[in-house]
GUVO-116707 format. One record per residue (C-alpha): x, y, z. Coordinates in steps of 0.1 Angstrom, whole numbers, plus 5000, padded with zeros to 4 digits. Example, Ala and Ser with C-alpha at 12.3 -4.5 7.8 and 13.67 -1.06 7.14 Angstrom:
BEGIN
512349555078 513749895071 
This chain:
BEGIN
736578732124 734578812153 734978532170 739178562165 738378872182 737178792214 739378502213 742578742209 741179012237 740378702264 744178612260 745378962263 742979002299 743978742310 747578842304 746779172325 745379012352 747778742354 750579062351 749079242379 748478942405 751878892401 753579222407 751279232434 752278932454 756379012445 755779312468 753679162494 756878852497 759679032485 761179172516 763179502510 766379342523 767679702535 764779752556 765479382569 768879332580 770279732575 773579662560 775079912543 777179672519 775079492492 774179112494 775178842477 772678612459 774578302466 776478292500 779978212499 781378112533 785478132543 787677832544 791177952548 793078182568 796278262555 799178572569 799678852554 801579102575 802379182608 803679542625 805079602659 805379992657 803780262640 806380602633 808980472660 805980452683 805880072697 803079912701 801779812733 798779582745 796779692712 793079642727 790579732700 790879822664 788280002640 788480082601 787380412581 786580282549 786180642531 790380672542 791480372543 792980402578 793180162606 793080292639 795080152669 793880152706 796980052723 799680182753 797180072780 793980202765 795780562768 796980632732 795180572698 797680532667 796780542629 797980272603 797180252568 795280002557 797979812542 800179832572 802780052557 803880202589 806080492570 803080592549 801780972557 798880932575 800380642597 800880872630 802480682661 800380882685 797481042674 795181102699 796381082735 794681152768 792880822775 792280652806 791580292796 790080222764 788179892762 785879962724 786980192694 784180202663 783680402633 780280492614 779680832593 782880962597 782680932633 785080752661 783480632690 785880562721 784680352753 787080482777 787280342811 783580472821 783180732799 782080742758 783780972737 782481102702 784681222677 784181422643 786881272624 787081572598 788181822629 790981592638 794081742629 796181472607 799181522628 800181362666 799181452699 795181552694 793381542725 789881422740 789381802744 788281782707 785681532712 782581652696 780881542730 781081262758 778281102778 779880972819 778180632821 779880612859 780180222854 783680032839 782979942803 783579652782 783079642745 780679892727 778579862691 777480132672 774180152647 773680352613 771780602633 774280652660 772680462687 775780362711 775579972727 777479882757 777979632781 779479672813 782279462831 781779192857 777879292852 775479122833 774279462821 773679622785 773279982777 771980182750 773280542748 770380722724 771080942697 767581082692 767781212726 770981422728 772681062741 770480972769 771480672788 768780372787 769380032809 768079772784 768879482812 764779582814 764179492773 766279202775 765678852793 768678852815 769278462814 772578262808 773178412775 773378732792 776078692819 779778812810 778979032779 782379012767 782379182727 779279332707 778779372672 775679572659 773479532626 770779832631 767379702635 767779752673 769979402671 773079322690 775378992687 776778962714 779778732728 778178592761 780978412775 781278132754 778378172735 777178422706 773678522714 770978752692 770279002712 766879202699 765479502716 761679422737 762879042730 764178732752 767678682738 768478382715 771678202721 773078092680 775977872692 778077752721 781977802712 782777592746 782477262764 782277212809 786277102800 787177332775 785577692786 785977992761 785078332755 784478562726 786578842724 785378982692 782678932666 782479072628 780379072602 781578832572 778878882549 775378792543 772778752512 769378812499 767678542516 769078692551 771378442557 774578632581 778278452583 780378602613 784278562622 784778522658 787678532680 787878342713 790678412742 792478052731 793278242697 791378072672 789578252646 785778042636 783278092616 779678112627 776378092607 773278292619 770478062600 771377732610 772977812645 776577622638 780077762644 783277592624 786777642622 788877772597 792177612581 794877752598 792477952617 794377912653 796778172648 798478142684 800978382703 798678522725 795278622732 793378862708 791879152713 788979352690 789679292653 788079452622 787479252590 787779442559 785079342539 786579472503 789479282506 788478992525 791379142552 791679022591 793479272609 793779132649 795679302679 797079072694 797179172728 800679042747 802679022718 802379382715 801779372676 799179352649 798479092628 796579092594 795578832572 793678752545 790678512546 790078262515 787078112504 
């Protein structure tokens, strides 16, 4: 009996120890994948990459208000609202999300006053606007749901003196922005009351950082940018890293917009780009390749800042001299 005793209390140490080396090196290789890529949507385990591009619907006016050279769109989630940087930069409009242009809080001019937009974004209830040279911060909850609100009611603006380009925005409300004609990136910081810093000093200014055409932020201090042609990494206190060229010495392109498609648990990102021949392609972070999509050149004209709708798997694209937008839904 004895001896079936200390037989049965080795296993069970062993058992323990075994237990505890175990939990112990899950937590020292597990990343927290939060921490790492700062996503506010969850994972997927398995990454599941788009194949098709197919129409969906397609509006040319917004509450008798027409639509002209849409530049930049941004989504609110929390209202399901799609709003419309258009007329020249000088108006935004408000769609629904499922383009029902007679729905109540569609509004044909909704906030006027604008110089030249170039960047709308959203994050926190917030909507950034890069106008001309200046950045404009908006609470949306004091916007009045009804037409004609005016910069006057943004919550505050910082006069960067230089024409922008396209603008990203991080979960803490760090503003990015590049600058036109310049091979420039700022950072407009939150912490600070919105002081301006010139990260051309924290980045290696090298190919992949001439023309900074659109931005797309992931927190973390990281910015994708569209370089011209190619899609670079862009990490704060680091040389950038170029993923792909979208171009060719005969066939030059550039990036006019970049979104998140998804990403998983391993840290593996998929983005949707858009270049100025009006294809929509598909580029993968890990392994540095870019691929169409079927039916992915959707033609007409050349497109401007679109959002993906990640709930729904929903393009939405201005498309810039046809004067309309443009949704669509992307298959996998």
């Amino acid at each position: 009996m004895r001896i079936i005793y200390i037989f049965l209390m080795a296993i069970f140490f062993i058992v323990i120890v075994n237990s505890c080396g175990s939990d112990s090196s899950d937590k020292s290789t597990t990343p927290n994948i939060e921490d790492d890529i700062c996503e506010v949507t969850t994972p997927k385990s398995v990454l599941i990459t788009p194949n098709k591009i197919r129409s969906l619907w397609s509006v040319q006016n917004i509450k008798g208000v027409s639509i002209d050279t849409p530049i930049a769109l941004a989504y609110e989630g929390s209202k399901e609202e799609i709003y419309v940087a258009h007329n020249n930069g000088q108006v935004i409009s408000k769609l629904s999300s499922d383009g029902n242009i007679s729905a109540s809080k569609s509004i044909g001019s909704w906030i006027v006053g604008f110089n030249a937009i170039s960047s709308i974004k959203t994050i926190q209830n917030k909507l950034y606007v890069a106008d001309s040279h200046r950045v404009y911060v908006f609470d949306l909850s004091m916007l009045l749901q009804a037409s004609n609100n005016t910069i006057a009611l943004a919550k505050t603006y910082v006069d960067m003196g230089v024409d922008l380009n396209d603008m990203a925005v991080d979960a803490k409300g760090n503003i990015y922005l590049s600058v036109k004609n310049q091979n420039k990136l700022y950072k407009i910081d939150a912490s600070t009351a919105y002081g301006v810093i010139d990260l051309q000093k924290d980045f290696d200014v090298t190919l992949y950082l001439s023309n900074i055409n659109s931005l797309y932020n992931a927190d973390c201090n990281i910015v994708y940018g569209g370089v011209g042609a190619y899609l670079s990494k862009l990490i704060e206190g680091q040389p950038a890293e170029s993923l792909v060229n979208h171009s060719s010495n005969t066939d030059p392109v550039n990036l006019t917009s970049i979104d998140l498609y998804n990403f998983n648990d391993n840290g593996n990102r998929v983005y949707l780009v858009a270049d100025n021949k009006s294809e929509i392609k598909v580029v993968y972070d890990r392994n540095k390749t870019i691929r169409g999509l079927e039916g992915g050149y959707i033609g007409g004209s050349d497109v401007g800042r679109f959002v993906f709708l990640r709930s729904n798997n929903i393009l939405i694209i201005p498309k810039i001299s046809s004067n309309m937008l443009e949704a669509y839904i992307i298959e996998e």
